[in-house]
N, C-alpha and C positions, 0 to 999 in steps of 0.2 A: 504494500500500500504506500500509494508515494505521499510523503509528507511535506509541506515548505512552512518554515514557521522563520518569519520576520521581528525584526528587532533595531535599536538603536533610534527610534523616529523619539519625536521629544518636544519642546518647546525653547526656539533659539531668537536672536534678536537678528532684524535684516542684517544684510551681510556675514552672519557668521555661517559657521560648515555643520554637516550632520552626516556620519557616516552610518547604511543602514545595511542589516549582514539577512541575506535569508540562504538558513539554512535546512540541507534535503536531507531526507530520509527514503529510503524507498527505491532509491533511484540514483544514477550518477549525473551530475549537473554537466561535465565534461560532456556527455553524450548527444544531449539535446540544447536547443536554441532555448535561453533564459531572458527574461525581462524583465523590468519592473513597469507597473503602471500604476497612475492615481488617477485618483476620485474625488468630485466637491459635493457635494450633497444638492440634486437636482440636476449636474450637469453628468454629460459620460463621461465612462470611463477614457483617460487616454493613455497611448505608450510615451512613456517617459525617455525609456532607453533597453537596447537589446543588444543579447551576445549571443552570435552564432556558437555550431559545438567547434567550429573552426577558429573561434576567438576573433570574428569579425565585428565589430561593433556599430550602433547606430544610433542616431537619440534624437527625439524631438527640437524641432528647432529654437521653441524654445528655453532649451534648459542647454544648448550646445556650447562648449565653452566652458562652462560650469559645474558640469556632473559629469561623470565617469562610468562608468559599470567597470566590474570587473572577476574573477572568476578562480578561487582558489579550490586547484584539484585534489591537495592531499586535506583540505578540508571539506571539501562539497559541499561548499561555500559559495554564494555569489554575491558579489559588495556594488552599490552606488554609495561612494563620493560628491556628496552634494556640497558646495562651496559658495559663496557671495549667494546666498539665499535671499528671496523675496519674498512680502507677502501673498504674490500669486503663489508661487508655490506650496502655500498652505494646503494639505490635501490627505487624506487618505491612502499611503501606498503600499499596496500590493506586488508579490513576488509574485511570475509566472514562469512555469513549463510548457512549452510548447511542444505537443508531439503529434505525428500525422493521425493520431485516433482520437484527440482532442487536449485540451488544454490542463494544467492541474495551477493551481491559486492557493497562495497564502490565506491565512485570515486578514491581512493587513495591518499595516503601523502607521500611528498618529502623525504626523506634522502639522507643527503650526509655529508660523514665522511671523514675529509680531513684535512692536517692542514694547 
């Protein structure tokens, strides 16, 4: 049973960093394409930022520059580095698995960027 359980979301002032870790169970992150996505309550959900199992990465235009992903094999771990935060990026974010028989989701972790 695959697991993802996210961590490190929090409450930061603009501009500061938040580094957030979802980590798998179930499953190996190396294998398949990872991403994070958030959420604002009323609006959809969007992708924040993605890693192929090739270590190819992608990210929303708005957050480019700024945030990271990134993908630890001997932990089956996967990190976004979120840096110079704004209060748009206040949201609810979720870990995803991507796999060709459908998706697997975190429960999601808090942000909220505010001062």
């Amino acid at each position: 049973q695959v697991q993802l359980v996210e961590s490190g979301g929090g409450l930061v002032q603009p501009g500061g960093s938040l580094r957030l870790s979802c980590a798998a169970s179930g499953s190996i992150v190396s294998r398949y394409a990872m991403g994070w996505d958030r959420q604002v309550p009323g609006k959809q959900r969007e992708l924040v930022a993605r890693i192929t199992s090739g270590g190819s990465t992608a990210y929303a235009d708005v957050v480019k520059g700024r945030f990271t992903i990134s993908r630890d094999n001997a932990k089956n771990t996967v990190y976004l580095q979120m840096n110079n935060l704004k209060p748009e990026d206040t949201a609810v974010y979720y870990c995803k698995q991507n796999r060709a028989t459908g998706n697997y989701w975190g429960q999601g972790t808090q942000v909220t960027v505010s001062s």
